[in-house]
C-alpha positions in Angstrom: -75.7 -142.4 -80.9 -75.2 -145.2 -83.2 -77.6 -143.7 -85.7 -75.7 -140.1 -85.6 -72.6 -142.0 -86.6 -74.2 -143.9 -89.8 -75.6 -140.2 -90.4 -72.3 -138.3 -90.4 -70.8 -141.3 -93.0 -73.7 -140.7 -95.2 -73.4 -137.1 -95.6 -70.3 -136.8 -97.5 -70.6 -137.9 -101.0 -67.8 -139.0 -103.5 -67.7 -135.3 -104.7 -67.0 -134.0 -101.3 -64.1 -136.4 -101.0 -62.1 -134.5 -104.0 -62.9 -137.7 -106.4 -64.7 -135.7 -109.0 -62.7 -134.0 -111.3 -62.4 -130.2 -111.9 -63.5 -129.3 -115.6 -60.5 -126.4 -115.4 -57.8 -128.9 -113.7 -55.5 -129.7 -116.6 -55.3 -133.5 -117.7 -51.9 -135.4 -118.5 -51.7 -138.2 -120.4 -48.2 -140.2 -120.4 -47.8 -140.2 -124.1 -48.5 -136.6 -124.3 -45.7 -133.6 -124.1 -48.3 -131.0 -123.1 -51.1 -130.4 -120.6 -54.5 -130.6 -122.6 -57.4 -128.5 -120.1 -61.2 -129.4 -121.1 -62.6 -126.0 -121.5 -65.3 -124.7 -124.2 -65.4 -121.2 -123.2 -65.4 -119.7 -126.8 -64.2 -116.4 -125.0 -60.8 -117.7 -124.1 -58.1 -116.6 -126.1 -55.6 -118.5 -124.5 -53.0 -119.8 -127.5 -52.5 -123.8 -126.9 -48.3 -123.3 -127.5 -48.1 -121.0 -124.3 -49.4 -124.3 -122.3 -46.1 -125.1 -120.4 -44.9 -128.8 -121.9 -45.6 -131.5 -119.0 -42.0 -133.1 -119.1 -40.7 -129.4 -117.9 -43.1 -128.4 -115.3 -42.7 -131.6 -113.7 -38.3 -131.3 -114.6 -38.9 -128.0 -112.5 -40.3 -129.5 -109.8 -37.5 -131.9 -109.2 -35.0 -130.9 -106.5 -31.3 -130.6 -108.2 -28.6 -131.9 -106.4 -26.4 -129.5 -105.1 -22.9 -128.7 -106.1 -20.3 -129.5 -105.0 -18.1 -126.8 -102.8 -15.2 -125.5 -104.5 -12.3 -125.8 -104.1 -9.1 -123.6 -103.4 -5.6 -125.2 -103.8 -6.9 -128.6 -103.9 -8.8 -128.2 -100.8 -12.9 -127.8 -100.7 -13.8 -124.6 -99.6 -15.4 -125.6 -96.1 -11.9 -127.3 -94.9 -10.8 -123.5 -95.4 -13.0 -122.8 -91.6 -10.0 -124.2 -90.2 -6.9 -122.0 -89.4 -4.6 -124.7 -89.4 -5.6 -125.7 -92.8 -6.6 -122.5 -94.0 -2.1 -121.3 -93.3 -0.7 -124.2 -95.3 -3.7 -123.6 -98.4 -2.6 -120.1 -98.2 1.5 -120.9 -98.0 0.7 -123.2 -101.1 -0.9 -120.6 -102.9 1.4 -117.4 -101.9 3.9 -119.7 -103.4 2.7 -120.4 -107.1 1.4 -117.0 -107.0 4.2 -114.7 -105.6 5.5 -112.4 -108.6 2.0 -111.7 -109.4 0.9 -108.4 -108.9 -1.3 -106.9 -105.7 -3.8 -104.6 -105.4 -4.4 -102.6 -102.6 -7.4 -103.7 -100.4 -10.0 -100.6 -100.0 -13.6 -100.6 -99.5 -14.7 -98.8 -102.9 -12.6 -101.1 -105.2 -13.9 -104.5 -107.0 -12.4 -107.6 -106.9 -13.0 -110.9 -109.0 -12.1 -114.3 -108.1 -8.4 -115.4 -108.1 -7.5 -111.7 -107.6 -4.3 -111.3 -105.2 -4.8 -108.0 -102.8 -3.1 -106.8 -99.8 -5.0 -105.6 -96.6 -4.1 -103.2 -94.4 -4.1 -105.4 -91.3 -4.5 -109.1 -92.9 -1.8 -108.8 -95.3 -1.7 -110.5 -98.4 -4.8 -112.0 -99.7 -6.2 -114.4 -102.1 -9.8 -113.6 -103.4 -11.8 -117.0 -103.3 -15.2 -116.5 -103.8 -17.5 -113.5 -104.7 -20.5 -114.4 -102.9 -22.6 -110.8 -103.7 -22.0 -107.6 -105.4 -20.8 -106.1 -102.6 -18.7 -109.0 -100.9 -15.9 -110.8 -101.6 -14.2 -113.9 -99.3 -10.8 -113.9 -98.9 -8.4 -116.0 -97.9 -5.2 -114.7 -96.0 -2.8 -116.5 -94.0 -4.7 -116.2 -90.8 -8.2 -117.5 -92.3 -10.9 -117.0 -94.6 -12.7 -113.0 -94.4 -15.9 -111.4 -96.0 -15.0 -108.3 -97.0 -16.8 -105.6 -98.0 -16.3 -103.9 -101.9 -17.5 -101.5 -104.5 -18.8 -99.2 -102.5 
């Protein structure tokens, strides 16, 4: 048994560890702005200035840190899930914005952000966000709704 194990150990070499190096794996050096690859295939007609600089490809593989939510009337956008909070935003908003003009709310229009529009059932509303093409989130006094446009 003993011997099966000193066996197994010696099969594996250095190369079957992932220690030797691939001639088509590109090499970086620090000082360097650009990938180098070791290849002498005469047949490649790669261009060296479509090689992807190093600083970038590793920039792009950085997370971002997100931003932050937006906010509406002072207040950041998630606060906005709460009714209570969501009525006075609203109060404070219908009041600096009250001899604006509406639209009417309907399903084939388009709206942009900061538009006013009146609903049907919600009443007056505040557009806040324009998450897709075809939605928009509006605030009215009773909460924040995805609606439905342009279509």
């Amino acid at each position: 048994m003993a011997k099966d194990k000193d066996r197994d150990e010696d099969e594996f070499s250095d190369d079957d560890m992932g220690d030797s190096e691939d001639e088509d794996a590109p090499v970086f050096d620090e000082d360097e702005e650009e990938a180098t690859f070791d290849d002498d295939d005469p047949d490649d007609d790669d261009d060296e200035d479509s090689l992807i600089p190093a600083r970038a490809r590793v920039a792009a593989t950085k997370r971002v840190a997100a931003k932050p939510a937006p906010s509406i009337g002072g207040v950041p956008r998630p606060k906005l899930d709460d009714p209570k909070i969501a009525a006075e935003v609203w109060k404070k908003l219908h009041d600096q914005h009250k001899d604006e003009p509406t639209r009417p709310y309907a399903i084939t229009e388009r709206f942009a952000s900061d538009e006013l529009l009146q609903h049907k059932t919600f009443g007056l509303g505040f557009v806040i966000a324009v998450p897709a093409d075809s939605k928009i989130e509006v605030l009215f006094e009773s909460g924040v709704r995805k609606l439905v446009q342009g279509r």
